[in-house]
N, C-alpha and C positions, 0 to 999 in steps of 0.2 A: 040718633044721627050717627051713621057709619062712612063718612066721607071717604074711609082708604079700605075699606074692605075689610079684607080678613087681618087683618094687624092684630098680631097679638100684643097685648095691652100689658103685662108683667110689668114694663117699666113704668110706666104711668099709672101704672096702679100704684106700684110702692111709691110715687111722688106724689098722688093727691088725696092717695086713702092712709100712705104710710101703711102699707101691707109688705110684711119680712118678707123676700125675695133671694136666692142668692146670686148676685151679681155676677157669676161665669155664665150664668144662662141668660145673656144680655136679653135672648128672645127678639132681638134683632128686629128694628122699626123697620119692616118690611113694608114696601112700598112706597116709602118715605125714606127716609137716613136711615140706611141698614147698614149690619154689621157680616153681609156675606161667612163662608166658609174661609177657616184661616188662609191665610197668604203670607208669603214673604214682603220685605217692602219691596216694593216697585221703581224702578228709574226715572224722574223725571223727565227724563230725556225721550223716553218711549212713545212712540207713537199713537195718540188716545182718539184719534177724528175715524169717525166711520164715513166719511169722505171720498168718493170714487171720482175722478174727473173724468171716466171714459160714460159713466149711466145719471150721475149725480150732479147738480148747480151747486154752489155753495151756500143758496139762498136756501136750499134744505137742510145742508148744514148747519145753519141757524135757529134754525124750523127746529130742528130734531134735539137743541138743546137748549130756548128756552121755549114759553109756552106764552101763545098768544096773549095772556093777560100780565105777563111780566114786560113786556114791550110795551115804550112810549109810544112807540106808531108804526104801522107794519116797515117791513124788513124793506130796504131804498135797494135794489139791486141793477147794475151797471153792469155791462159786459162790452168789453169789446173783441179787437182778431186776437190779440197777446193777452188780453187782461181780464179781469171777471172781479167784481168785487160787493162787496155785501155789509150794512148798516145799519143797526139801530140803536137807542139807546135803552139800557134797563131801566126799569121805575123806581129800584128799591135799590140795586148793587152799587157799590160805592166806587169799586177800582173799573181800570177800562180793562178788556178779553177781545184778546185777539188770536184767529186763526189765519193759518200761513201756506202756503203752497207755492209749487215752483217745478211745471214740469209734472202736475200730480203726487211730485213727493210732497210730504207732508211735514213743512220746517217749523218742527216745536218751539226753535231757539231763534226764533223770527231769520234777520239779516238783513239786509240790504234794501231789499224791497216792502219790509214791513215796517221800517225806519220812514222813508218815504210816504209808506200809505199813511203812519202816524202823522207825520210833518202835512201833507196835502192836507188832508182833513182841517186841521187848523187854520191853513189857507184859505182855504175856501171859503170857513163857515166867517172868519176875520173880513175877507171882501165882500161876501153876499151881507151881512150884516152893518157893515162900515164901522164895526167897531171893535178896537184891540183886545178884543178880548184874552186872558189869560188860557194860555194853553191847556194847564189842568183842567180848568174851568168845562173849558168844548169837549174834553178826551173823557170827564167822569162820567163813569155809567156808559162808555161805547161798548158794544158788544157787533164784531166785525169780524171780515172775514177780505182776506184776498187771495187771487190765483194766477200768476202768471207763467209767461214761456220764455225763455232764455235760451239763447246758442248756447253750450260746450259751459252750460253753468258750473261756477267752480263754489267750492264748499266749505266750511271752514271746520270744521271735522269728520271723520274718517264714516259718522253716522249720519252723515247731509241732514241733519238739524236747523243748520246756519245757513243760509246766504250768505256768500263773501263776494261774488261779482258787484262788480260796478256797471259792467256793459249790458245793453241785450244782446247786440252781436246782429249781422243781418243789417247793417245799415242804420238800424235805428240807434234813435240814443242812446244816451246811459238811463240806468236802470231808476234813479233820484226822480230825472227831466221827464221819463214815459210815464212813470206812475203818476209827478206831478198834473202835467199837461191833461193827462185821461181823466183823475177824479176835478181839476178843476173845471172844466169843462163840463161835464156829466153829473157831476153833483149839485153845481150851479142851476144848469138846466131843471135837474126833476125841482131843488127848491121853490125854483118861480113858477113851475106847474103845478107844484103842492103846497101852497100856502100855508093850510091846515099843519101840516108836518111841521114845515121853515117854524111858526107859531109854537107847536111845543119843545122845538130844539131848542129854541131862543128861551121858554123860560126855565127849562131845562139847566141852560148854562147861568143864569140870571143867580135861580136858588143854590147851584154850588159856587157859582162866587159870594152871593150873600152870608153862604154858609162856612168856608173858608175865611172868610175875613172875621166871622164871628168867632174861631177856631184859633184864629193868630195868634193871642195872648197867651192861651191856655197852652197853647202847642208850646210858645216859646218856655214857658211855666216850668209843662211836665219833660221837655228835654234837656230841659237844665236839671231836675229829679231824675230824669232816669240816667243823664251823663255822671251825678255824683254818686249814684247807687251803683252803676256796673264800678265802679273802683272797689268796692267795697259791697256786691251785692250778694247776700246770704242767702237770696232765694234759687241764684243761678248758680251751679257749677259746671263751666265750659268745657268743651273739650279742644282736642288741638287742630284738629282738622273740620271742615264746614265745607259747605255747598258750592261756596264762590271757590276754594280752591282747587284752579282748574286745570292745574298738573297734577292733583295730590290722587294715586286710584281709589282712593278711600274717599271720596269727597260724597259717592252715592249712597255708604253704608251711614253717612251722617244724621244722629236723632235725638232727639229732645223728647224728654221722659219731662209730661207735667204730672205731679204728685200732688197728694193733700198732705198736709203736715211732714213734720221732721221725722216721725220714725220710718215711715215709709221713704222720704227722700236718705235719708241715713243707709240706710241697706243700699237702695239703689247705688248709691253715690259709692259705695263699697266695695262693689259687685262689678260695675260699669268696665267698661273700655274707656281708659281716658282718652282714646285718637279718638273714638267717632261718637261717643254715647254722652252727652250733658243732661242734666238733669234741674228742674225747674218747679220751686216746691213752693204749692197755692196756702194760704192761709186762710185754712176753713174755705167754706161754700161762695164761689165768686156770686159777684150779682148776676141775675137776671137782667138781660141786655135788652130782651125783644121791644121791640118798640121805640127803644132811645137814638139819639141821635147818637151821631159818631164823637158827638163831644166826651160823653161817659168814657172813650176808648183812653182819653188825658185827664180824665176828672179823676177816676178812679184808680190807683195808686199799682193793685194789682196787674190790672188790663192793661195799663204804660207798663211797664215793665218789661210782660208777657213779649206787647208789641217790641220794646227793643230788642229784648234778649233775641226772637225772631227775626227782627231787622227789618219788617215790613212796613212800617207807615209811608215810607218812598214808593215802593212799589215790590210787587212780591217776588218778584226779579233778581228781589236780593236777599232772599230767604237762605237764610245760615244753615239750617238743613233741611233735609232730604225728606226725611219720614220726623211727625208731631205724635207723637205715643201718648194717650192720653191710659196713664196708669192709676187707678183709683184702688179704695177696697171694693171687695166682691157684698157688699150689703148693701140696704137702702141707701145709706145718704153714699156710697161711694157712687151709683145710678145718677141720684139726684146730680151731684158735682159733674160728670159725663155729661148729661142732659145739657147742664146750663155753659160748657165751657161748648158743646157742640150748636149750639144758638149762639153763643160767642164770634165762634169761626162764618158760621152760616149770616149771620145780620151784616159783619163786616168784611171778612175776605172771606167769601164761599168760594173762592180761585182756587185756594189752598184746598178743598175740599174736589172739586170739581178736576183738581191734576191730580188725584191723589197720594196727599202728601198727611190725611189725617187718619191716626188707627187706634182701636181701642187696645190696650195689653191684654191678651188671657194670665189668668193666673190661676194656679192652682186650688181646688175647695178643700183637698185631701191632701192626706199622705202615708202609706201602706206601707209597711216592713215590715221584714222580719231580721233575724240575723246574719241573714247572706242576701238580702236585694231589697233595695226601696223604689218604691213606683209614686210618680207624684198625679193625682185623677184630676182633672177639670171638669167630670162632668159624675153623675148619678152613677149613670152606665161603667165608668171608668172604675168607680171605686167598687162595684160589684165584680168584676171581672180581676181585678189585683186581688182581692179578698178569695177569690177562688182561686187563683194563680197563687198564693203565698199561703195557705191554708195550713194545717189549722186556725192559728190562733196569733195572726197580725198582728200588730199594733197600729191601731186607727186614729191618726191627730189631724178635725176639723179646722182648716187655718181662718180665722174670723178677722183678720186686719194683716197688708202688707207690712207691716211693723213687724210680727210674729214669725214674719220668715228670714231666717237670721242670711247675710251676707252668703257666705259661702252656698248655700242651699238656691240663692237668689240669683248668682250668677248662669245655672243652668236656663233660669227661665227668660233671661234677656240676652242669652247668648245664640250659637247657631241654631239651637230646637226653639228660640223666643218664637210663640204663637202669634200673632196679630190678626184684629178684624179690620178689615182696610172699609172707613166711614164711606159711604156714596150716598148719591143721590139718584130720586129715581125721574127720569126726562121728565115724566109726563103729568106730574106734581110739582107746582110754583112754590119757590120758598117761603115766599110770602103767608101759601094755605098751609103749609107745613107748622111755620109756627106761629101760625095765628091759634092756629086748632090746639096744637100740642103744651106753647108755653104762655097763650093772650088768659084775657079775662072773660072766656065762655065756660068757666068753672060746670054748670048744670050740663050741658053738652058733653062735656069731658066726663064728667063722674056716670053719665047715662051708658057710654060708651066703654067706661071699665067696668060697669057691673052686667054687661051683654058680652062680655069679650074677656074678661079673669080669667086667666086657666090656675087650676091650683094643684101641684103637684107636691104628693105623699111621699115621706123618705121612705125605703123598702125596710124592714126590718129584719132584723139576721137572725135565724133560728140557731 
């Protein structure tokens, strides 16, 4: 069984055969959560919709990001002269995604009008129902889209991200009352024409209030643990500037390096920029998430933590930084640790992943000198080519744990030349097949799939 094609299997080899691997050649879950060609980090601020409003609905929009069998119920699409807007709910995501427009621009940083389409929605589904339902409850799991037109729109940064009007302009009302008035109206309608839908919205919000309520204790639990552990939390070293501060111009170069143990986080913590670089050190191999509920996120002592030092159990909105560097060693179990913190991200805020705010760290396998230059190799290739570049007679030190790379050495690799694979996802693969396949219980399937798909590569030998 080859559900994703040509994926090369390296890493899932070394996690279900335990076959030595070296970790810079991620081999990249291509087709699935891939590790592309290195990149810089990325702004969140950036424009990510492939979105046209002059050829495109936004009902494609949706279409084009998740995949029919991740949707509760096909996509509820409304349009009117000013407005256009687009709804469904996911079956498995936990937070609500929304997309924003205004004019065709593309506002990442919502505004005005997606405040509104949030707000309506809860109205609506509150009166069609006759029941107060809690706001969270209706918004978990929305994946939405809206698009309107405004007079002389005004913006609330210089990169129109935000909506800041109030007005439409043209007579009509404000911007709160037209978005209200349209989805309640229009949403109302298709409900009583689509029962079937009305039917799984309702138990839809049913099972995240049941599930919320089941949550309460533990929540109140572990945010009293993780309020006495940031005073004193050894796992995290912060830095001075984050994401929300939004005068500071360093706010976008802000990241969070998760590590396995202390000597690795020891270097980093060294090496770092203390304005924009923290650092967040796991102890040993988190659990395997796939399939748990979101209670594991509070139950299990690491994962709270994570979540606060991130800031995201409110909403990801208020993510402390910019770019999640998942820095590991380059062996097996540094693979495995990637694996299970990238099913982490993906089972509960795949957001983070889908803005891209997640990257793998490259790091060095080598390192080549002589007495007048050193060259550090990340790859086969690299170190054959400094070997011949520094010739005769190099000296060749294989680094086998980020522990081994002392500070000073370590600052080049997270500083302006840091590598990263910026984590994605691929449209047309549901997260759901992703890690049912990769991290469930079809062991026989998996193992069939790595011994059709091994590649094993030979170190070259120096004459």
């Amino acid at each position: 069984m080859q559900p994703f094609g040509k994926l090369c299997a390296t890493i899932t080899a070394a996690l279900a055969l335990t076959v030595a691997a070296r970790g810079g050649e991620l081999e990249q879950l291509r087709e699935g959560v891939h590790q592309p060609s290195p990149a810089a980090p990325s702004s969140s601020d950036s424009g990510r919709s492939s979105y046209d409003p002059q050829d495109s609905a936004i009902e494609d929009l949706l279409e084009d990001n998740l995949s029919k069998s991740e949707m509760l119920y096909p996509i509820i699409h409304l349009k009117g002269d000013d407005i256009e807007v687009a709804i469904t709910h996911h079956k498995t995501q936990y937070s609500e995604e929304y997309h924003s427009f205004v004019n065709g621009q593309n506002t990442t940083q919502g505004g005005t009008h997606q405040a509104a389409f949030r707000e309506s929605i809860v109205k609506t589904i509150r009166e069609f129902y006759g029941k107060n339902y809690d706001a969270s409850d209706i918004r978990k799991s929305v994946v939405a889209a809206i698009s309107i037109k405004v007079m002389e729109p005004v913006f609330e940064s210089q990169t129109k991200t935000k909506l800041g009007s109030t007005e439409m302009g043209g007579g009509l009302p404000t911007v709160r009352t037209y978005v209200n008035d349209f989805v309640k109206t229009q949403l109302d309608n298709y409900l009583h024409k689509n029962p079937e839908a009305a039917e799984k919205i309702q138990r839809k919000i049913l099972a995240a209030e049941k599930e919320r309520k089941e949550l309460s204790g533990i929540r109140k639990l572990a945010r009293e643990r993780a309020k006495k552990a940031s005073l004193h939390n050894k796992k995290l070293r912060d830095c001075r500037v984050h994401l929300g501060d939004m005068k500071k111009d360093q706010r976008l170069d802000t990241t969070l390096f998760i590590t396995e143990g202390d000597s690795a986080s020891g270097s980093i913590t060294k090496s770092r920029d203390v304005n924009t670089q923290a650092v967040f050190s796991l102890r040993g191999k988190p659990l395997n998430s796939y399939g748990m509920s979101k209670k594991v996120v509070y139950e299990n002592e690491e994962f709270n933590l994570l979540q606060a030092a991130l800031n995201i159990e409110e909403s990801i909105e208020d993510l402390r930084y910019n770019n999640i560097v998942i820095a590991t060693d380059a062996d097996v179990d540094g693979m495995h640790i990637r694996l299970l913190l990238i099913t982490f991200f993906l089972q509960f805020f795949p957001e983070l992943i889908k803005e891209g705010h997640l990257y793998i760290l490259q790091t060095p396998l080598f390192r080549v000198r002589n007495k007048k230059e050193t060259i550090y190799c990340y790859s086969e290739e690299e170190r054959v080519n400094a070997i011949e570049k520094l010739k005769p007679k190099p000296e060749i030190t294989r680094f086998k744990g980020l522990g081994e790379i002392s500070p000073d050495e370590f600052q080049h690799f997270i500083g302006d030349d840091m590598r990263l694979d910026p984590v994605m996802l691929d449209k047309a693969m549901s997260i759901e097949e992703l890690l049912k396949f990769y991290m469930g219980k079809n062991t026989p399937d998996r193992q069939e799939f790595i011994i059709n798909n091994l590649k094993v590569e030979l170190d070259k030998v120096e004459e």
